[in-house]
BAMARZA-726061 format. One line per field, with one value per residue: chain; x, y, z of N, C-alpha, C, O, CB in turn; residue number from 1; residue in one letter. Coordinates in steps of 0.001 Angstrom, whole numbers. Each point is the difference from the previous one (the first is absolute). Glycine has a CB too. Layout:
# BAMARZA-726061
c	c(A  ...)
neast	c(X  ...)
nnorth	c(Y  ...)
nup	c(Z  ...)
caeast	c(X  ...)
canorth	c(Y  ...)
caup	c(Z  ...)
ceast	c(X  ...)
cnorth	c(Y  ...)
cup	c(Z  ...)
oeast	c(X  ...)
onorth	c(Y  ...)
oup	c(Z  ...)
cbeast	c(X  ...)
cbnorth	c(Y  ...)
cbup	c(Z  ...)
k	c(NUM  ...)
r	c(A  ...)
//
This chain:
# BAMARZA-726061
c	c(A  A  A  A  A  A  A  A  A  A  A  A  A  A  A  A  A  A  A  A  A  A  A  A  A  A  A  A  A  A  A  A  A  A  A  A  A  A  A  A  A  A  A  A  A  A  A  A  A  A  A  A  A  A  A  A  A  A  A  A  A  A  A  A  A  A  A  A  A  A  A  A  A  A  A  A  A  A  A  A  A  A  A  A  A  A  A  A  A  A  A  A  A  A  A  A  A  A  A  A  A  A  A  A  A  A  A  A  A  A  A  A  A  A  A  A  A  A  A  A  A  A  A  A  A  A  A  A  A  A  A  A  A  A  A  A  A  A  A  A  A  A  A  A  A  A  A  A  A  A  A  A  A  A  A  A  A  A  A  A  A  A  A  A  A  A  A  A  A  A  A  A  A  A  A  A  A  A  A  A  A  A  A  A  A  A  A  A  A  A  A  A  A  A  A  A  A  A  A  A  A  A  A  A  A  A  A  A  A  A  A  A  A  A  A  A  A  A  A  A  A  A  A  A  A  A  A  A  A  A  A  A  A)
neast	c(829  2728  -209  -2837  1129  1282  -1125  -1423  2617  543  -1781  343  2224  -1855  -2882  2594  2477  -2318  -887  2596  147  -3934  921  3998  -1036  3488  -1214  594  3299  -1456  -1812  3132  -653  2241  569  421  1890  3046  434  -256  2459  1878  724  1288  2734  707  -425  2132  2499  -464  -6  2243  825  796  835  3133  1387  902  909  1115  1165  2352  1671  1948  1126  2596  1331  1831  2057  1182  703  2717  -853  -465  1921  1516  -900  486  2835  530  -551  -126  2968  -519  906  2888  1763  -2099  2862  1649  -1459  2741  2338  -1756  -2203  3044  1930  -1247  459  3020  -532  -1123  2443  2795  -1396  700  2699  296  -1928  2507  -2076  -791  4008  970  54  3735  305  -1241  1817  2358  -285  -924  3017  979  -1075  1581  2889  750  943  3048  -4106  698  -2694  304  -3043  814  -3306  -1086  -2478  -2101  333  -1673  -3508  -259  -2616  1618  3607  1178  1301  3763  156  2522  370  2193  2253  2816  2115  528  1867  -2223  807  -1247  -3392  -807  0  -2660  -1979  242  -649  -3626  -1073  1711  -2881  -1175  -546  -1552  3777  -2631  3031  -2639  1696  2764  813  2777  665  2542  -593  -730  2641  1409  642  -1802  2635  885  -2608  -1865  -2585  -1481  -1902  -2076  -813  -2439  2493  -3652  185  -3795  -220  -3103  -1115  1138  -2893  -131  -197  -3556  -1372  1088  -1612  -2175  -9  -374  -1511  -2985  73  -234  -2169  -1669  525  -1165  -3749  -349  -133  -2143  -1533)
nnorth	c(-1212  1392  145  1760  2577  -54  -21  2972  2365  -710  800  3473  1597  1223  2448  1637  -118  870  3039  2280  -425  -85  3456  707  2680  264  2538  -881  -131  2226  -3117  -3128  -1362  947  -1164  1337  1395  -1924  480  3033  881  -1876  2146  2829  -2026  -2171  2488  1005  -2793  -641  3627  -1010  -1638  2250  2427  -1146  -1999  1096  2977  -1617  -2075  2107  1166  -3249  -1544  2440  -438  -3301  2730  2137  -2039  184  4019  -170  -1873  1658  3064  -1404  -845  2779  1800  -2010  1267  3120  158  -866  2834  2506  30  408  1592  3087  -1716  -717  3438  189  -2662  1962  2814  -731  -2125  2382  1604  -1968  1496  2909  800  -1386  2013  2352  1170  299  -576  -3289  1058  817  -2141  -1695  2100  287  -4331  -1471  1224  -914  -3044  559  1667  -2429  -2400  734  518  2069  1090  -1088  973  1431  -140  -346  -2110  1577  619  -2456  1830  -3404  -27  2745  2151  2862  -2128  2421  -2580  442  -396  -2437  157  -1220  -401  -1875  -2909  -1797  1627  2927  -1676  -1731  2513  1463  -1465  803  2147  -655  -1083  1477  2797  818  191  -3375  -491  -2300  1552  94  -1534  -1037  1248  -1785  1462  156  3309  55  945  -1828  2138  -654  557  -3632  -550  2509  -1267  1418  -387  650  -1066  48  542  -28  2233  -777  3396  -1388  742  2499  -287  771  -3869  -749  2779  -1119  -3692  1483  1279  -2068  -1859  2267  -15  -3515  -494  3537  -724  -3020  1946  1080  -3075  -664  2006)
nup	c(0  -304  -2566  -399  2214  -2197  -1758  922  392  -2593  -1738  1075  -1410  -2136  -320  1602  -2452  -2481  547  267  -2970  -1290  -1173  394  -407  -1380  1277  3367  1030  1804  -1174  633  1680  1939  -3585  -3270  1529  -547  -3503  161  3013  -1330  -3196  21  2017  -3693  -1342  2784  -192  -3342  -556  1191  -1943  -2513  1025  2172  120  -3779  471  2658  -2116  -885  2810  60  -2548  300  2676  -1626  -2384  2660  1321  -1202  271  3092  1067  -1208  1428  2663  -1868  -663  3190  2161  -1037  866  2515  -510  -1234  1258  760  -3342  -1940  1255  387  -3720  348  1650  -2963  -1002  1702  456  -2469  -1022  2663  -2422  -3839  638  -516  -2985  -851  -362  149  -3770  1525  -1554  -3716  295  2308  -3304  -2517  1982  316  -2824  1110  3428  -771  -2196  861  1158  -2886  -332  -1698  -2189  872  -4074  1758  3249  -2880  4004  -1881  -477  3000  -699  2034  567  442  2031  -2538  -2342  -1040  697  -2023  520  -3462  1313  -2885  3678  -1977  2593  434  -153  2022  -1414  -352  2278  1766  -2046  874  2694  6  160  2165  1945  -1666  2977  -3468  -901  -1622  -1963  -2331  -1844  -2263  727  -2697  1421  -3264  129  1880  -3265  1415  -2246  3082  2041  1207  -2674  736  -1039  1274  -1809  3738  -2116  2877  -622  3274  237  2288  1908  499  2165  -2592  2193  1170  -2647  -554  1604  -1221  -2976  179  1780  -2435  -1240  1947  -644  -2420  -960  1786  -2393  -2628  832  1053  -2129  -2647  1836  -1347)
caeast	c(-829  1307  668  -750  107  1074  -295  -1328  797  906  -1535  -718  1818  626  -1048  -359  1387  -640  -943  683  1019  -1354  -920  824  -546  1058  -117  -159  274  -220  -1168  158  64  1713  504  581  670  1100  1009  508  1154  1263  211  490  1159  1152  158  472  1606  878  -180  1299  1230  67  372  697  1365  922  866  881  562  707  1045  973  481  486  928  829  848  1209  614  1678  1053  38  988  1470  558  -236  1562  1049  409  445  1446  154  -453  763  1530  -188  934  694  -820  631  2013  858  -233  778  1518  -272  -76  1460  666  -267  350  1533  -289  -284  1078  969  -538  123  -975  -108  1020  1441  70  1195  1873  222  831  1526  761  221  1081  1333  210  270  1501  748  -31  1260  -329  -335  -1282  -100  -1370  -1031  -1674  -899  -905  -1891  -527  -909  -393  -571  -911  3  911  416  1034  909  1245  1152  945  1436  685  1060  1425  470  97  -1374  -520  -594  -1002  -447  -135  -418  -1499  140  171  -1115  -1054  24  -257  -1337  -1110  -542  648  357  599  -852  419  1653  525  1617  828  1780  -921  334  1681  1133  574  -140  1230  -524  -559  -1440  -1272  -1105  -1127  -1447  -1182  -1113  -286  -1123  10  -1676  307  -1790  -497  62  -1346  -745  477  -1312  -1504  -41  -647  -1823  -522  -341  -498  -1214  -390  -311  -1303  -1021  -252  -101  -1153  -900  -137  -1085  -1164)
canorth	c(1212  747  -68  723  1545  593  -42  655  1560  258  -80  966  656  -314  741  1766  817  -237  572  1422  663  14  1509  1506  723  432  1409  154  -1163  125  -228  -1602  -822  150  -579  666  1925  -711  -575  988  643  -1425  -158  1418  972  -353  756  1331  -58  -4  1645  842  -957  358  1596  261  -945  -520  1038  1  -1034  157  1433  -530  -798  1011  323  -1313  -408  951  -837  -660  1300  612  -701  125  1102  99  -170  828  769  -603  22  1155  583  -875  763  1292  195  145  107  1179  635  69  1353  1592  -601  772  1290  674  -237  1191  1660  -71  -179  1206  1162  192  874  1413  1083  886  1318  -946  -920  600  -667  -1952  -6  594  -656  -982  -46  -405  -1233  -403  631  -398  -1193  563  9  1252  173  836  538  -77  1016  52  49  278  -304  -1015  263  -1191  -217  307  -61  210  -1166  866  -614  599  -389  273  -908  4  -870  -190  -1193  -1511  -163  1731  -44  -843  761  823  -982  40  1764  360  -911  126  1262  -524  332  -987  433  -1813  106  -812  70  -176  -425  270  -238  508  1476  101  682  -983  -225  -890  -186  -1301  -567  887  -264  1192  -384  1045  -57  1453  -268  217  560  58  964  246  1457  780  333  1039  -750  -930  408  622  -1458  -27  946  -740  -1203  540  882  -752  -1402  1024  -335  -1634  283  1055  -1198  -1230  455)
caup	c(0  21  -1228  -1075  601  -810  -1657  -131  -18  -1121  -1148  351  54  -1089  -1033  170  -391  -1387  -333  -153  -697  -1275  -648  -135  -657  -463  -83  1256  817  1786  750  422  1029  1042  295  -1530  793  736  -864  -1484  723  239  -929  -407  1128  -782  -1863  310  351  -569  -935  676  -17  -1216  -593  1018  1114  -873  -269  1625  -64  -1264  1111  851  -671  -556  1696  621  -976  367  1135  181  -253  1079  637  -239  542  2121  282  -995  1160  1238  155  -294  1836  1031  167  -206  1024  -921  -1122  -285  -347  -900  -882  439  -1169  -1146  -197  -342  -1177  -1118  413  228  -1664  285  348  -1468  -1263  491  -1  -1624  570  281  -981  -641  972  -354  -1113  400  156  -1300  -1022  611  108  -902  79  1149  -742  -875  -1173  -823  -168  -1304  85  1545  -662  449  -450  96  1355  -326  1209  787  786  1143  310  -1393  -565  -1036  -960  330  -1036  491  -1330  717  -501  660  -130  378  1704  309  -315  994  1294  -479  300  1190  652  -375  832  1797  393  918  -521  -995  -1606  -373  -1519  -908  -1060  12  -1183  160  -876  -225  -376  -1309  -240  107  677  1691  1248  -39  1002  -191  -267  -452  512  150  1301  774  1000  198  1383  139  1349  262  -616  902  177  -1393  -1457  366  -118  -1463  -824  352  -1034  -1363  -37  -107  -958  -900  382  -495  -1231  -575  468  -602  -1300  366  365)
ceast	c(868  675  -1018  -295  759  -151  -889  545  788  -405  -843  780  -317  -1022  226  1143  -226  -1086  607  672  -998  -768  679  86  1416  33  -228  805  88  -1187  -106  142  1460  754  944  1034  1505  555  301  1014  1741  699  742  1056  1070  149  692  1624  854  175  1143  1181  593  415  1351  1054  602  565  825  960  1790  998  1016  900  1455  776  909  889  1099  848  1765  840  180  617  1574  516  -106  1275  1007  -31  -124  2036  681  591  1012  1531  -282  1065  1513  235  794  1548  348  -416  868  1579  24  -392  1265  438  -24  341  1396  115  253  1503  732  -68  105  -869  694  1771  843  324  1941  1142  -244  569  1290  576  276  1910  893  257  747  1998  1463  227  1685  -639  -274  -1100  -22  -1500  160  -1063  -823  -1233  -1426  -421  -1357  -1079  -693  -1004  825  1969  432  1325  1372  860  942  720  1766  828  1470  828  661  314  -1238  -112  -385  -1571  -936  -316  -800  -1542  -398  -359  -1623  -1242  130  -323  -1206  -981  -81  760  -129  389  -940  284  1223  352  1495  776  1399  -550  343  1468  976  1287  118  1341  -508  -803  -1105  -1187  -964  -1279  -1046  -979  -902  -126  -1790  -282  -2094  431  -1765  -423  -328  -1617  -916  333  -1467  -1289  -261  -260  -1152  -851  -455  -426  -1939  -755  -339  -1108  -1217  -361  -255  -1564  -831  112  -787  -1327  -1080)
cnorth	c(1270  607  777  1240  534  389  1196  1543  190  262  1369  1500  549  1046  1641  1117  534  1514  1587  518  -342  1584  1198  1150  492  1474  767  -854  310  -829  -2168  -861  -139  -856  241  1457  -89  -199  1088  1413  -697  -124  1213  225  -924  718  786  -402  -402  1711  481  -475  597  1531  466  -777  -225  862  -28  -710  232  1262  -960  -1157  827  -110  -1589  593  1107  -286  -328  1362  650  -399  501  1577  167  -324  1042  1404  209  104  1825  906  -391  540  1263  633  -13  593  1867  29  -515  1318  751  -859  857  1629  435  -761  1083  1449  -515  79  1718  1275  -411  311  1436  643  786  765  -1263  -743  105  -439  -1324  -35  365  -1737  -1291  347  10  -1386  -605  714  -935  -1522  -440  -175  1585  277  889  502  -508  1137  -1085  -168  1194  -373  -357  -107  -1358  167  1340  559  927  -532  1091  -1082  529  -743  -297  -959  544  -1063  -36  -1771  -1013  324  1535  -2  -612  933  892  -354  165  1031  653  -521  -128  1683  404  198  -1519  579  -1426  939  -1024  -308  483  -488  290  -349  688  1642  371  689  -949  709  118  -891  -1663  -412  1120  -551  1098  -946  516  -1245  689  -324  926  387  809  1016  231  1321  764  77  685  -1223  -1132  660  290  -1629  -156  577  -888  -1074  278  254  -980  -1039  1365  -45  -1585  -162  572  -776  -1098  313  472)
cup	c(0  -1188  -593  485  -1136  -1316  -507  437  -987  -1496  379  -352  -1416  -1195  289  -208  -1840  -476  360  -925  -1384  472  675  -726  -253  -40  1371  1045  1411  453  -64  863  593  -1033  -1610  -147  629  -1300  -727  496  135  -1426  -802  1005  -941  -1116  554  470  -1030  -1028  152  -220  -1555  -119  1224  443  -1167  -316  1160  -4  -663  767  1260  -106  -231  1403  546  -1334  411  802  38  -217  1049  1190  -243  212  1678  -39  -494  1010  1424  56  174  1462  928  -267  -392  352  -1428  -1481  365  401  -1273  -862  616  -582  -805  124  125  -506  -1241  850  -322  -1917  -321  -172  -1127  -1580  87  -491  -2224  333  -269  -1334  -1090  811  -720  -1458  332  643  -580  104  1229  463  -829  -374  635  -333  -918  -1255  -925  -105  -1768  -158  1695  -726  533  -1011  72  1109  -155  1588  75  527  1789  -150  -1670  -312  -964  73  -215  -994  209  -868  898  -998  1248  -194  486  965  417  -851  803  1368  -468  400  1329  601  -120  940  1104  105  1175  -943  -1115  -1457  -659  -1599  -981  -1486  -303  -1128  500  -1272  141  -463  -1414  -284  -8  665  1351  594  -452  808  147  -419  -510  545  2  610  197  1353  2  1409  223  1426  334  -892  1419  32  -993  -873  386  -143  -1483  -835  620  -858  -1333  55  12  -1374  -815  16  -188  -1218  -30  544  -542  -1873  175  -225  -1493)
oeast	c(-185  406  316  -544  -378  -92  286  -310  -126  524  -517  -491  -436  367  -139  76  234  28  -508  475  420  -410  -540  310  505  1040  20  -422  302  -155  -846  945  913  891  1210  955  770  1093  1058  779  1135  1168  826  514  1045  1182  1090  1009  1175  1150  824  1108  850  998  978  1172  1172  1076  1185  1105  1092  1190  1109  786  990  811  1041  597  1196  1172  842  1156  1126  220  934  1127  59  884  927  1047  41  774  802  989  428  926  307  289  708  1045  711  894  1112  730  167  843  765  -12  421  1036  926  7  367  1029  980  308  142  633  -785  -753  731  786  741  697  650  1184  1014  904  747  1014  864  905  840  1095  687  1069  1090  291  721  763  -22  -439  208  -126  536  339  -156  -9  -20  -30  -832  533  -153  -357  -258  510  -846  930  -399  520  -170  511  830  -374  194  -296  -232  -339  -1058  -951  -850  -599  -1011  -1116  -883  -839  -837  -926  -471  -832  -912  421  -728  -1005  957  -296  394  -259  -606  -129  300  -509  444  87  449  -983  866  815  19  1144  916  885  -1177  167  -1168  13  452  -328  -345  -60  168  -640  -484  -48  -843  879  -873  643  -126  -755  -1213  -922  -941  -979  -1109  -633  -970  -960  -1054  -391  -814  -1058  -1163  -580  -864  -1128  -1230  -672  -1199  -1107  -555  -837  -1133)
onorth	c(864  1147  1175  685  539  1117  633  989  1131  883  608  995  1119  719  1046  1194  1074  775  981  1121  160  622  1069  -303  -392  628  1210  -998  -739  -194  -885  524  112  677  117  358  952  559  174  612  472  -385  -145  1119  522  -8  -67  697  351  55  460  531  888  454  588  366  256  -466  264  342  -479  222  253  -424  -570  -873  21  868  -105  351  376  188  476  807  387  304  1103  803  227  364  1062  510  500  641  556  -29  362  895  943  179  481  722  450  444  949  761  964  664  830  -190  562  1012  1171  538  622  930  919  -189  594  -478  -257  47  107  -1015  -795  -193  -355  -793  -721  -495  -804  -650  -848  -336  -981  -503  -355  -691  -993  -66  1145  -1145  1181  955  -933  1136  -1180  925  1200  -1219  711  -394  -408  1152  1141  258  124  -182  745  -700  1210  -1054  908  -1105  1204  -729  806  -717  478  723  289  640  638  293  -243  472  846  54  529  652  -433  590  -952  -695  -728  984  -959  1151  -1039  1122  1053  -985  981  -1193  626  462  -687  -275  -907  -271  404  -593  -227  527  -380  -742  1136  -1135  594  -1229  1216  -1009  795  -983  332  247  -57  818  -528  -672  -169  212  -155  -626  247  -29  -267  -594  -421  -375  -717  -413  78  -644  -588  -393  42  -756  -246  -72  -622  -777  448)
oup	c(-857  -190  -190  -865  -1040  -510  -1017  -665  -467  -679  -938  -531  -268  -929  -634  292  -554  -956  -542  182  -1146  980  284  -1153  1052  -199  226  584  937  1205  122  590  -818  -512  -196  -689  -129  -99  -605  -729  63  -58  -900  -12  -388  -345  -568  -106  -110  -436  -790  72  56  -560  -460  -90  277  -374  -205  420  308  -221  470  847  458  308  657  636  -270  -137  816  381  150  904  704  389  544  298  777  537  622  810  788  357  1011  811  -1135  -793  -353  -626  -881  -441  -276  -886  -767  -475  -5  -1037  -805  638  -583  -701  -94  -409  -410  -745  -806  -1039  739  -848  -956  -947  -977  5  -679  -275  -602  -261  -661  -491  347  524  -302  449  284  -347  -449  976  -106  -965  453  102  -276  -766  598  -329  -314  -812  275  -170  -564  1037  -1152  -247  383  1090  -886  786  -895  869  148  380  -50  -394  167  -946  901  -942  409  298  841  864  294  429  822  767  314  809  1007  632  705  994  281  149  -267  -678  664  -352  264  -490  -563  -534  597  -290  960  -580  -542  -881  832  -364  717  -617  -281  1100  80  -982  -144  -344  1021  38  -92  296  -805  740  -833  825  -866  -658  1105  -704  -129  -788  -778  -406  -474  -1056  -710  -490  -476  -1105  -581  -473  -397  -873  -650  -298  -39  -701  132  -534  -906  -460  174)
cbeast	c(-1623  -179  1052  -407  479  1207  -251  -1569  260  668  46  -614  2515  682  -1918  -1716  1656  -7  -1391  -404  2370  -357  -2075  571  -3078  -879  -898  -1628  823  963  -610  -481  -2924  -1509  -2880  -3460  -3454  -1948  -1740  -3561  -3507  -2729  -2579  -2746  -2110  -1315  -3163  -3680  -1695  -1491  -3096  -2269  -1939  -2660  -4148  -2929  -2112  -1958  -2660  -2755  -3939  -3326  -3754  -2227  -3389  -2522  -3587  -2304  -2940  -2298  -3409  -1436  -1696  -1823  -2711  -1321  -604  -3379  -1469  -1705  -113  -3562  -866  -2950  -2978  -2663  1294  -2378  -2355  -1205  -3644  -3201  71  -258  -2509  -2514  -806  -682  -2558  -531  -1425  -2220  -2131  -405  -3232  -2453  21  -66  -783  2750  -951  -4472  -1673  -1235  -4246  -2385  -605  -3307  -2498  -1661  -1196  -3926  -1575  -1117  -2352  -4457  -2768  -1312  -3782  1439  -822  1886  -812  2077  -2118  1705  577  1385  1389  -597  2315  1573  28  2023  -691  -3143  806  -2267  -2142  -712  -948  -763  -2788  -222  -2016  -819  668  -581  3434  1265  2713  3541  2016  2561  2919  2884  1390  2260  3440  2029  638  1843  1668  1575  -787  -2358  1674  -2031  3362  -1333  -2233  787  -2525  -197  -2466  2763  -782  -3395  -432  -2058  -548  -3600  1399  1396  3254  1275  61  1543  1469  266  1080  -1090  3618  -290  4653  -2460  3762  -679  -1130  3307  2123  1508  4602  2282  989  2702  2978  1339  2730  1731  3521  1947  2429  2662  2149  1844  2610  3596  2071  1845  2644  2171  2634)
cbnorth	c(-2132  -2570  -3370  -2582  -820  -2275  -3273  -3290  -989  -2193  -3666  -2769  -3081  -3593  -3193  -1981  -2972  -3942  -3182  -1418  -484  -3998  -2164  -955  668  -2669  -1696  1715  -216  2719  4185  -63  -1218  -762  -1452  -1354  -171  -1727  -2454  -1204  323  -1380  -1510  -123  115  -1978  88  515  -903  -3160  340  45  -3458  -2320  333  534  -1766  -1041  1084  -159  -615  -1027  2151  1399  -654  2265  2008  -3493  -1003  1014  -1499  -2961  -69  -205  -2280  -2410  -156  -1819  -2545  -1456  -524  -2467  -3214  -1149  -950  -2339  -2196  -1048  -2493  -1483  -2952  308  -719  -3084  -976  798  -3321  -3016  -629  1402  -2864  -2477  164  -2427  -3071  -2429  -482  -1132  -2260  504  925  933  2147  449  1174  2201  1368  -334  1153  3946  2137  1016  2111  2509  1065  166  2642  2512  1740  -593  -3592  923  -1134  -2384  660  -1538  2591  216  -3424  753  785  -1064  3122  -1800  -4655  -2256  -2550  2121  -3218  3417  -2002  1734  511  1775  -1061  1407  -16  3165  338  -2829  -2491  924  -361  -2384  -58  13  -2750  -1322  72  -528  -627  -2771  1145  1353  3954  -1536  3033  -3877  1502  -221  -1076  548  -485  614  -1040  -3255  1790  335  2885  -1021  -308  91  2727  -897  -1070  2314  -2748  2582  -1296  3312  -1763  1512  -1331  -379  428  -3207  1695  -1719  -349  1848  177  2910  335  -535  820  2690  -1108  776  2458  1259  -440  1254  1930  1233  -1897  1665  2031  -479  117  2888  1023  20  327)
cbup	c(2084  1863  144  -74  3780  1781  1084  1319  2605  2147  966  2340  1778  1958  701  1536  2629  1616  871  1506  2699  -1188  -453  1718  -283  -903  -2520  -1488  -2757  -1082  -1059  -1733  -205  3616  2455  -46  1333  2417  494  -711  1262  1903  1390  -961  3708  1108  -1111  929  2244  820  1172  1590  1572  79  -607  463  2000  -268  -1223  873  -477  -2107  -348  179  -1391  -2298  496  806  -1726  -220  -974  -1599  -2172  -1897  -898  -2164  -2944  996  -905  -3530  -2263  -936  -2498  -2459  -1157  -834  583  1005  3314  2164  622  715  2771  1028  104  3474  -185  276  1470  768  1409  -781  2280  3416  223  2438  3494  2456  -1088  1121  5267  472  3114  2654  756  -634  3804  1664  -665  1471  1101  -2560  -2203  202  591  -170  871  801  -80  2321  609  -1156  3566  -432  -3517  3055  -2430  2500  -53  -1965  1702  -3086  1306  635  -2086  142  3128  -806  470  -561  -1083  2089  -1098  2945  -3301  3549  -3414  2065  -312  -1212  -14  -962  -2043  -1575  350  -2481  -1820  -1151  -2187  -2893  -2082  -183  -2695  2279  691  2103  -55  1998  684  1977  358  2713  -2498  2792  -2201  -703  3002  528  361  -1804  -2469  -105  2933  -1884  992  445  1740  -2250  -160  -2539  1032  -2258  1802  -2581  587  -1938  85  3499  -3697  429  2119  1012  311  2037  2884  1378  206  2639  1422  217  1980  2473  710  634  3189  1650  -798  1017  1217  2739  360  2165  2367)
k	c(1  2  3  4  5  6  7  8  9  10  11  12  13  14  15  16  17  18  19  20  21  22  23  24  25  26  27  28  29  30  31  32  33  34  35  36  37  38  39  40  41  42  43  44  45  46  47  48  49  50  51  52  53  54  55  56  57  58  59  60  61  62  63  64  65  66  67  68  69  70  71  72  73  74  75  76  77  78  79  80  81  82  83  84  85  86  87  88  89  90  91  92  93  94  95  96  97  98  99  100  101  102  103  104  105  106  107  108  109  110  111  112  113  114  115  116  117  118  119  120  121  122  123  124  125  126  127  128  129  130  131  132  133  134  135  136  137  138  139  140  141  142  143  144  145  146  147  148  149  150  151  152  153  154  155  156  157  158  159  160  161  162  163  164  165  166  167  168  169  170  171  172  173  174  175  176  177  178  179  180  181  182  183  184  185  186  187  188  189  190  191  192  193  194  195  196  197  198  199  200  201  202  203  204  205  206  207  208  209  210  211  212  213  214  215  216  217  218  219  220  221  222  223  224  225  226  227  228  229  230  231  232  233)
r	c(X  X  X  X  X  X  X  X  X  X  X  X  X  X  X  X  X  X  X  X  X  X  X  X  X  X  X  X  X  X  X  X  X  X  X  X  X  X  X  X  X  X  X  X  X  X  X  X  X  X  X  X  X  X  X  X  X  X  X  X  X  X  X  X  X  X  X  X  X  X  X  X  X  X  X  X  X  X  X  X  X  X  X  X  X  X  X  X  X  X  X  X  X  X  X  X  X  X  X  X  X  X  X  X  X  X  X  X  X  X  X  X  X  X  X  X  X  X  X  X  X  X  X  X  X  X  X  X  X  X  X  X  X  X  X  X  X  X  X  X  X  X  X  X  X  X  X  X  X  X  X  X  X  X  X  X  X  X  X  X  X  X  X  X  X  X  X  X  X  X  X  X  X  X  X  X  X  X  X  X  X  X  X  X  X  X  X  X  X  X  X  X  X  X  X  X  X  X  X  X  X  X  X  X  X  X  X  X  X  X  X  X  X  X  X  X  X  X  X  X  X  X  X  X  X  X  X  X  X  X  X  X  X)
//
């Protein structure tokens, strides 16, 4: 009897669940029974999550997909200036090395005024040698970024190892002197002393720029990035 209860509630269950979701009006659904009203709220909260999902969390998905991939780079920069940190201590005494390395460079670049003593102590290098100077001509002065450059035409005679010390002599100067385009032959006069040499050369000597010579390339460095601005335009 127990048994055919059951069966008879469930059957009963079953009509009266049935009969709630017959002759639904679609144009009315406030005026539906709980249980159809339950599904179709139950039914619109999933559409809305998945919606969101689609228009929203997958653009999120895709942002943080992006941010993991940054990860091994952002690591690697933590390590790189973790170390960094870790010799900081050292990281600046080798910048103040280099600053008085380039202030000690610096000083062996003479000024615009000192330029006539370093040509004077070229040719007595060369004098105090026992060589001859058949050209010493000063070039075109050649201006640089941060420095100007003078060429120095130079044509001596004399013997080999005097020529050598000559060399020597030049380059232990304090100021910055180098040679360039060495030529050594027998000289053309016949009558050079035997063993006589002939040595043309362009020494090349540098010196800073002064304060008016720098505001005057700023100038022009202006003036030309204005015009190349104004052709753009």
């Amino acid at each position: 009897m127990a048994k055919a209860a059951v069966n008879i509630n469930l059957s009963e269950l079953s009509d009266e669940i049935a009969s709630q979701f017959r002759g639904l009006d679609a144009n009315e659904p406030g005026q539906w029974p709980v249980l159809p009203k339950a599904l179709a709220w139950l039914a619109a909260a999933v559409g809305v999550v998945v919606l969101g999902w689609f228009l929203l969390l997958s653009g999120e998905a895709d942002t943080l997909e992006a941010e993991r991939n940054k990860e091994p780079q952002l690591k690697s920069s933590y390590r790189s200036k973790l170390a960094q940190a870790v010799n900081l201590g050292e990281l600046r005494k080798q910048r103040l090395q280099v600053q008085e390395y380039v202030t000690q460079l610096e000083k062996q670049l003479p000024g615009k005024a000192e330029m006539d003593a370093l040509l004077s102590d070229i040719n007595q290098a060369g004098l105090g040698r026992g060589l001859q100077f058949e050209l010493f001509k000063p070039g075109q002065v050649v201006v640089k970024d941060y420095y100007a450059e003078l060429p120095i035409s130079v044509k001596i005679s004399g013997r080999y190892h005097d020529m050598g010390a000559f060399a020597a002599d030049v380059a232990n100067l304090s100021r910055i002197v180098t040679l360039h385009e060495l030529n050594i032959g027998r000289p053309k006069d016949k009558d050079a002393a035997v063993g006589a040499l002939s040595l043309e050369a362009t020494a090349r000597t540098y010196r800073y720029l002064d304060q008016s010579e720098l505001e005057a390339q700023r100038a022009a460095k202006a003036a030309a990035a204005s015009k190349k601005g104004g052709k753009n335009k």
